[in-house]
C-alpha positions, 0 to 999 in steps of 0.5 A, a space after each residue: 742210328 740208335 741200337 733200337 732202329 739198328 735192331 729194327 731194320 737188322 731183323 726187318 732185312 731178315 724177316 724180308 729175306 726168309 719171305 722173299 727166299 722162294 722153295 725152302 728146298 731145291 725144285 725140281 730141274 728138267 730132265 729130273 724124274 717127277 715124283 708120281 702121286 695121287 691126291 684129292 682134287 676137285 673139279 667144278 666142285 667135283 670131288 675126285 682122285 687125281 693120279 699123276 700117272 693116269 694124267 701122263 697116258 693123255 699128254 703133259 701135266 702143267 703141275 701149278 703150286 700156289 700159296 693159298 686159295 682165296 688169296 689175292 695173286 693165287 685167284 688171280 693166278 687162277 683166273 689167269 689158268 682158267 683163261 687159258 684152258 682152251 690153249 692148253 688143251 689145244 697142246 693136248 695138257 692138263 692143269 692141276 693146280 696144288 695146294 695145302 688147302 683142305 679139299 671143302 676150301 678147294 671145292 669153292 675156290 675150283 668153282 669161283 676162281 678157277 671157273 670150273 675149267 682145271 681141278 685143284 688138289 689138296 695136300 694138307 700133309 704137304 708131301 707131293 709139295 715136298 717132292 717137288 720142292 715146293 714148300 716156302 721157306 717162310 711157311 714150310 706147310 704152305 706151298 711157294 708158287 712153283 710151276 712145272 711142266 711134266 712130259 708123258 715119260 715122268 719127266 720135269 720138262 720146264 720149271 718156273 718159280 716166282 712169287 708173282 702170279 703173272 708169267 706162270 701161264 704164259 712160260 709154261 703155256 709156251 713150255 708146253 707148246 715147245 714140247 709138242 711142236 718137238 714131238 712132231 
């Protein structure tokens, strides 16, 4: 192999590793405390404050991040969400999806991707994605796709990150179905 092609694929294999890495820094683990906040969000195109805490008084949090809006596996994500809303809110949850999309882009992407059925919340300063170690260490202002479910108590009850958006529903769908078959 020549010193060009040896280059190449040395810089290749590290560029692939930093892309394919997930959290630049730890996520959270259940049983850890959840970070509150309170941040723009948009439901249906719907423009409001949504508050961590606020959320806790009615039952758990499904706290969903995602890369960016309009991209291929973050509507399909969303989609996948949307799909399921009636599920979740049978287990008595509410979804927030979060990114460091500006709330105008999220106002679209909440009508079309998420059909109308769970908000979207903008964290263009990336704070909230910081506390939950959910930046991607390929792009430290951008979310990786991360999901936790947080209990009534500001608790991290389950975690779930993969790059793929297909198991984020099912896994905290059934995180959250454990949950409240427990407190019963």
């Amino acid at each position: 192999m020549n010193a060009t092609r040896a280059v190449f694929l040395r810089n290749a294999l590290l560029a692939c590793a930093v892309i394919f890495s997930g959290p630049a820094a730890a996520q959270l683990k259940p049983g850890q405390a959840a970070p509150g906040f309170t941040l723009e969000a948009t439901l249906a195109g719907e423009a409001f404050p949504f508050s961590l805490d606020d959320a806790l008084k009615k039952g758990p949090v499904v706290l969903y991040f995602y890369p960016a809006a309009f991209t291929k596996g973050c509507t399909i994500e969303a989609h996948n969400f949307a799909e399921a809303m009636s599920d979740y809110q049978q287990a008595g949850a509410t979804v927030l999806g979060i990114s460091a999309d500006d709330l105008e882009k999220l106002k679209e992407f909440s009508v079309s991707a998420c059909r109308g059925k769970f908000a979207v919340a903008s964290d263009v300063d990336a704070k909230v994605i910081k506390a939950y170690g959910a930046q991607s260490a390929f792009m430290p202002d951008k979310a990786s796709r991360i999901s936790y479910v947080i209990t009534p108590d500001h608790k991290v009850y389950y975690s779930y990150q993969s790059g793929s958006p297909d198991e984020h529903v099912p896994r905290t769908l059934a995180a959250v179905r454990q949950w409240a078959a427990a407190k019963q």
